[in-house]
N, C-alpha and C positions, 0 to 999 in steps of 0.2 A: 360372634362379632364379625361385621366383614372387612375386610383388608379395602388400602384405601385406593390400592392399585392393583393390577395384573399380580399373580402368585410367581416367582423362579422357585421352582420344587427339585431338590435333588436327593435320591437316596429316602423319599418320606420326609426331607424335612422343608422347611423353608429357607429360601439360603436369600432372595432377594425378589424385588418387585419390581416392576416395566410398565412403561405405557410406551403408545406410538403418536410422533411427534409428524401429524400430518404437513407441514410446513417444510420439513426435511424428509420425509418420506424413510423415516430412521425409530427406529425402539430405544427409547432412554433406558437404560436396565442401572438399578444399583442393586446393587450387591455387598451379603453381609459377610466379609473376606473378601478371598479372592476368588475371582473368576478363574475357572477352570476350562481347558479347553471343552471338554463337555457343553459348558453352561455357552460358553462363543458359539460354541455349531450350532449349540439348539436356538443359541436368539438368531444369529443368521437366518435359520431356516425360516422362524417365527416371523421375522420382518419379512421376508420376500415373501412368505405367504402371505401376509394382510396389506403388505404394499400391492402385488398381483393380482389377488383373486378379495380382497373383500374391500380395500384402499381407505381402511379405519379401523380400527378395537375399542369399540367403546365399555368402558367398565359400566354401566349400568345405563339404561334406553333415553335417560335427559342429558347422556354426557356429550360434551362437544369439545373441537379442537380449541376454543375459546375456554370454556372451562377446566381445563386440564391443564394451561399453562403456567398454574403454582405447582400441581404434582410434581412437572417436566423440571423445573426448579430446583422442586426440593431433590428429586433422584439424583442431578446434576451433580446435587452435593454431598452425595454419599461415597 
């Protein structure tokens, strides 16, 4: 089955999922607990890479920053 957003993988597990909110130039990340500093550096890193060098993360080749802003929502509220 595929996940309905970006994978947050720590340790082998799944700890939470992300999209990038091209409007704010920002990665929504929820997460299931808490964030750990780990899981901050690597979305830092994550967003300035696709803000710099690709300037979108599309989860699959029909997605758009239009389509994605019930995801951006629901992560909001996790």
């Amino acid at each position: 089955m595929d996940l309905p957003s970006h994978a947050i993988a720590q340790g082998g597990r799944l700890v939470g999922l992300w999209e990038y909110d091209t409007e704010k130039d920002h990665i929504v990340a929820g997460v299931f607990g808490k964030k750990t500093p780990a899981i901050e550096k690597a979305m830092a890193a994550m967003e300035a890479f696709v803000r710099d060098q690709l300037g979108d993360a599309r989860q699959f080749s029909l997605d758009s920053p239009e389509s994605r802003k019930d995801r951006l929502a629901a992560l909001r509220k996790i």
